[in-house]
C-alpha positions in Angstrom: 0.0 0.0 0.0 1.5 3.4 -1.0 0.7 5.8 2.1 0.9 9.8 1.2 1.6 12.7 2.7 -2.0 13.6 2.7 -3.2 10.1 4.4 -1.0 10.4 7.2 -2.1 14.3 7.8 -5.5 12.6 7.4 -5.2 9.6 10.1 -3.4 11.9 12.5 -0.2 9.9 12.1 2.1 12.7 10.1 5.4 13.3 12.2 7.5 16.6 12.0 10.2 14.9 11.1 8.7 13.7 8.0 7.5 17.3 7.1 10.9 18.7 8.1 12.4 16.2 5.9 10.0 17.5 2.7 11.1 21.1 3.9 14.8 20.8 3.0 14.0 18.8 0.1 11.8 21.9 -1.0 11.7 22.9 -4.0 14.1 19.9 -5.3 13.6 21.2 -9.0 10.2 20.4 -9.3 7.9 22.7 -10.9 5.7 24.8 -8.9 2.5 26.3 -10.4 0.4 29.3 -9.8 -3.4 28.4 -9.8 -6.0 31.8 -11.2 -9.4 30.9 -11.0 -10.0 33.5 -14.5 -8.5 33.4 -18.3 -5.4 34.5 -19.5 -4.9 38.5 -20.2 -7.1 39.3 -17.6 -5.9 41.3 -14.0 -5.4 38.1 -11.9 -3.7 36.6 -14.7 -1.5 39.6 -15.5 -0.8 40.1 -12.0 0.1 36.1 -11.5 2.4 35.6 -14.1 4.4 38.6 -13.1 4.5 37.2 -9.5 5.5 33.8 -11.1 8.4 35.0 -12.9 9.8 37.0 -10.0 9.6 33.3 -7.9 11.3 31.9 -10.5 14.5 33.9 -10.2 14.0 34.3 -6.2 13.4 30.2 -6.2 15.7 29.1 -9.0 13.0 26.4 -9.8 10.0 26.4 -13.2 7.1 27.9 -12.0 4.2 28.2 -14.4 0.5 29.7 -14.3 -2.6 27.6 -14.9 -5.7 28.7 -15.9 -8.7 27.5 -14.2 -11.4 29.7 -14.7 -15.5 29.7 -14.3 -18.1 30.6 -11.3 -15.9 33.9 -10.7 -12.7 32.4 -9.9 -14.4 29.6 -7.2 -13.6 27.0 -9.5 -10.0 27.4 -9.5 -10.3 28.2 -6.0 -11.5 25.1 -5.0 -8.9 23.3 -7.0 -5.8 25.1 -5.2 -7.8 24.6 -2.3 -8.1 20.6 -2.6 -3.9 20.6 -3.8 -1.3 18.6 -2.1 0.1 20.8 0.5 3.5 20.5 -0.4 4.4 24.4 -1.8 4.4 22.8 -5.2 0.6 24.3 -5.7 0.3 28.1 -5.2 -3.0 29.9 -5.7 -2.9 34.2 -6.9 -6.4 34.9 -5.2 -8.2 38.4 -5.4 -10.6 39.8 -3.0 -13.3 38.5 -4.9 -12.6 35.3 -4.7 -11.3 35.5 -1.0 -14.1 37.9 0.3 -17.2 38.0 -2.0 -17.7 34.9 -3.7 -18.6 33.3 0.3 -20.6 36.4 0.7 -22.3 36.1 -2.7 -22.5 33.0 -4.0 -24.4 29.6 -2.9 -22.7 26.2 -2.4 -18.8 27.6 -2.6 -17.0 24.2 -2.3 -14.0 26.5 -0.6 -13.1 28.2 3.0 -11.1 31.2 2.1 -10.1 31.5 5.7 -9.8 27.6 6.5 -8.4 25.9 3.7 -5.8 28.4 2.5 -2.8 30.0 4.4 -1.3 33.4 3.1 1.8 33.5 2.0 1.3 37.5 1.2 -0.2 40.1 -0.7 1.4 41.5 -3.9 -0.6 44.2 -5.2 -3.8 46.4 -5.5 -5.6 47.3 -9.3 -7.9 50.4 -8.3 -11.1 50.7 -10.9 -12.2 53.5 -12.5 -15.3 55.0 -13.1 -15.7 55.4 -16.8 -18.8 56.6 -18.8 -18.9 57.2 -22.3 -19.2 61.3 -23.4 -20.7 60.9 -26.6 -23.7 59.2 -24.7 -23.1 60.7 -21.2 -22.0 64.5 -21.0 -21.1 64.3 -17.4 -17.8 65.5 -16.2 -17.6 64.7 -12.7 -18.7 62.1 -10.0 -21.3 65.0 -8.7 -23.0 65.1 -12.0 -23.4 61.9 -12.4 -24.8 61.8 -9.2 -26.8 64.4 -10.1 -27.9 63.2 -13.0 -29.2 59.9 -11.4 -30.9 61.1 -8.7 -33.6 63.1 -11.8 -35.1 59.5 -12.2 -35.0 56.3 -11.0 -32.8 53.9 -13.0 -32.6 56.4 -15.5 -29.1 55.1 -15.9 -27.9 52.0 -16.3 -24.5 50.8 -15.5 -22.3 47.1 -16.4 -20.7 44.6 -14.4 -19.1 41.7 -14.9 -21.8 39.9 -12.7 -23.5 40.1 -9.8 -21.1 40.4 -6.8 -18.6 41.1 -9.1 -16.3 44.1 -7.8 -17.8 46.6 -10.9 -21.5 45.6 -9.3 -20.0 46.0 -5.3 -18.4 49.6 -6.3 -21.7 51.0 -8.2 -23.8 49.7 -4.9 -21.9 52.1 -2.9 -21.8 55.2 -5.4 -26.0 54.5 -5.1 -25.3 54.0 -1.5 -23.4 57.4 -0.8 -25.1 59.2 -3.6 -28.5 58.5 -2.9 -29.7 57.4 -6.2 -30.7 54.2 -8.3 -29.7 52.2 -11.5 -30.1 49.0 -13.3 -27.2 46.6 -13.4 -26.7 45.5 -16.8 -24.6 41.9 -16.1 -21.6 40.9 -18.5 -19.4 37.9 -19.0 -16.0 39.8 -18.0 -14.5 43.2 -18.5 -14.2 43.3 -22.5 -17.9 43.0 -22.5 -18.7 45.0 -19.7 -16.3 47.9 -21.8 -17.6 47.3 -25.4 -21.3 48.0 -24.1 -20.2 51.0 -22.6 -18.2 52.0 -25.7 -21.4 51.1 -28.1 -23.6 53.2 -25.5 -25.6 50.4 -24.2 -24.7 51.4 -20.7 -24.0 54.7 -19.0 -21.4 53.8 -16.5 -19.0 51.6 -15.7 -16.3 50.7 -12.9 -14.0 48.7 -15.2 -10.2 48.0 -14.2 -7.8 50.4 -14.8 -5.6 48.0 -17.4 -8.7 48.4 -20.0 -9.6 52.4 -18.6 -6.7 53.8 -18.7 -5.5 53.4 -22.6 -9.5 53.7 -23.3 -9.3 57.1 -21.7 -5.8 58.1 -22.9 -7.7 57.5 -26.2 -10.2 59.8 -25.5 -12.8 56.9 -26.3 -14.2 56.4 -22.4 -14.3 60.1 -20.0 -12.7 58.7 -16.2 -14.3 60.3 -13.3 -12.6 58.9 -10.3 -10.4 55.7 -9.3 -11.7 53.8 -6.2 -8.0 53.7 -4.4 -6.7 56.2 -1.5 -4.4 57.7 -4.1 -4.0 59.1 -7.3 -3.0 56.3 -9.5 -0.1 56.8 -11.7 -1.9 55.1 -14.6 -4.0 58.3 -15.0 -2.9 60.8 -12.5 -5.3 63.9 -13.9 -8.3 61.8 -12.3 -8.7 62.3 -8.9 -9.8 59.4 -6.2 -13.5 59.2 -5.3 -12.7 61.2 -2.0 -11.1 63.8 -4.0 -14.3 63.7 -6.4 -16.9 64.6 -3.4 -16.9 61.1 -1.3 -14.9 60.8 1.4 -14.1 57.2 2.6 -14.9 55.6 -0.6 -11.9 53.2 -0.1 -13.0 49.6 -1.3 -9.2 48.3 -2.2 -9.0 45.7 -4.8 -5.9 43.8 -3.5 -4.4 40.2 -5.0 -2.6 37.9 -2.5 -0.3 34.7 -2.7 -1.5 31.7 -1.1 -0.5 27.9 -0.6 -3.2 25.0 0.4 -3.9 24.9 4.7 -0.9 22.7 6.7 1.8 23.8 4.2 4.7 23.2 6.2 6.2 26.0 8.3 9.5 25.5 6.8 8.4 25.8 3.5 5.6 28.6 3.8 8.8 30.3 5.9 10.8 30.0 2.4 8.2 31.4 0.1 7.0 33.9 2.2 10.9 35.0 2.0 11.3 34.6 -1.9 7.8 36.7 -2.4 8.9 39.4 -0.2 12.2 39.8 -3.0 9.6 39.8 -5.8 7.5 42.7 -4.4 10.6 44.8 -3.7 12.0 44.0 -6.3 12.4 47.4 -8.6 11.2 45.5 -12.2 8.2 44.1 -10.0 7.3 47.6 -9.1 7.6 48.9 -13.0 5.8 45.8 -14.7 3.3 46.5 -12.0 3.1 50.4 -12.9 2.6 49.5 -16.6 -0.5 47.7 -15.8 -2.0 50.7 -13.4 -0.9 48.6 -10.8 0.9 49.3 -7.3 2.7 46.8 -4.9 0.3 46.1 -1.9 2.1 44.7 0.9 0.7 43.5 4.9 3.6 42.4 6.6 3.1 38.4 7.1 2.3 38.9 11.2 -0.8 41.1 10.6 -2.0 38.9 7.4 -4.5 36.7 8.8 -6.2 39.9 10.8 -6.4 41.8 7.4 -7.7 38.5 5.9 -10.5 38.5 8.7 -10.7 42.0 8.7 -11.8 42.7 4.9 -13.9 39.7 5.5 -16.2 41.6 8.1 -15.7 44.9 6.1 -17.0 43.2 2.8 -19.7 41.5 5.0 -21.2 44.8 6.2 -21.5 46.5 3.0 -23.2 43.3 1.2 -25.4 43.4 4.1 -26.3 47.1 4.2 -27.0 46.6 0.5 -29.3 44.2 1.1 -27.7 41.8 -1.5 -28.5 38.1 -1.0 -26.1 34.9 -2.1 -27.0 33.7 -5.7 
């Protein structure tokens, strides 16, 4: 009978001795992979592959990204989450996966706080609130406030889903601004953009990748990114506080994670190699290119951030008066 890792964790029977022994055989030159729950080219993926190839130099070892996507990044998710814990299986998680699919979605298969352990966060993508001025002629987040309060669901805006981050940002500019419009649901950012490009929609909190170059372009008019500070992407547009509403704050952060009971030893080693890639200067640029920035909780205080945008999340869904799907 061939007994694993897993079966001894599993009977009680594992010994430190035999992790310990796995932990200075780690990585041995095997491959390590990065697990993102959504399809190549979009933010979790650009974000992953440049955390993967800063672990490859930091590591010395092949580390590749798989693609995994579907049900909003739980089915990836629950893949990472089921992996050997060995620190051969890495998952790039984003707050929606780790905060609002739970809050949002029925029958998640995954415990973001249980069955993952952090290994760090890497970075934060604010989103932009974009509407199109050939359909829209509003030039600040006060008019379109304005503008929306004149009827009810006058406007319309997109997201990539409900519960999706575009759909949780426009809940709280309705919240705050005291207005209402109808959520028009699309199958991912491109979507989501082209409708508001073709004038289906009037607004849009798309990521700042897409928003920026659309704006640059003069195809899309950005009123305010949803971060504490101005991003360098577009640094004309100032934050939502700086647009009229103060603690609008909802950070979009991505994070490094390995599968619950990774060894200490091991989860010790990556969270060292990670912490090279994040200050690492060509990190920082790659990151900048993409309207990126490097968002970094020191590994002591990560599990009370984890729990603490888990209650933060929780109260706004609930004061929304959204309900799992």
């Amino acid at each position: 009978m061939r007994i694993t890792r897993r079966g001894l964790l599993a009977a009680g029977l594992a010994t430190p001795a035999i992790w310990s022994a796995a932990a200075q055989d780690w990585p041995a030159g095997r491959t390590l992979r990065v697990i993102v729950g959504y399809p190549a080219g979009g933010p979790t993926d650009l974000v992953a592959r440049l955390v993967a190839e800063g672990l490859r130099e930091a590591i010395g070892t092949s580390v590749i990204v798989e693609n995994r996507g579907g049900a909003r990044g739980s089915i990836g998710a629950a893949v990472a989450a089921r992996a050997e814990p060995d620190g051969t299986t890495l998952w790039l998680g984003p707050v929606q996966t780790q905060v609002l699919n739970p809050l949002l979605m029925r029958n998640i298969t995954y415990d973001p706080l249980k069955d993952f352990v952090g290994i760090g966060t890497v970075a934060a993508l604010p989103n932009v609130l974009v509407v199109n001025p050939s359909t829209l002629d509003v030039r600040s987040v006060p008019e379109l406030i304005a503008r929306g309060k004149r009827k009810a669901n006058e406007l319309t805006y997109g997201t990539y889903g409900p519960g999706s981050s575009p759909h949780m940002f426009a809940v709280v500019l309705q919240k705050v601004g005291g207005f209402e419009a109808l959520q028009v649901p699309y199958q991912g950012s491109a979507p989501a953009s082209n409708a508001l490009l073709s004038g289906e929609i009037s607004f849009l909190f798309d990521n700042i990748t897409t928003a920026a170059a659309q704006a640059q372009g003069g195809k899309v008019r950005a009123l305010a990114v949803t971060s504490q500070k101005r991003s360098p992407a577009l640094p004309g547009v100032p934050t939502m506080a700086e647009a009229g509403l103060p603690g609008f704050d909802l950070n979009f952060w991505f994070a490094l994670y390995a599968p619950a009971r990774l060894p200490q030893p091991i989860l010790g080693q990556l969270r060292a190699a990670l912490d090279r890639v994040v200050a690492s200067p060509e990190f920082v640029r790659q990151l900048a290119a993409r309207g990126a920035v490097p968002f970094v909780i020191p590994a002591a205080d990560l599990q009370g951030f984890f729990e603490s945008e888990a209650r933060n999340w929780s109260a706004l869904v609930r004061d929304a008066g959204l309900q799992p799907e």
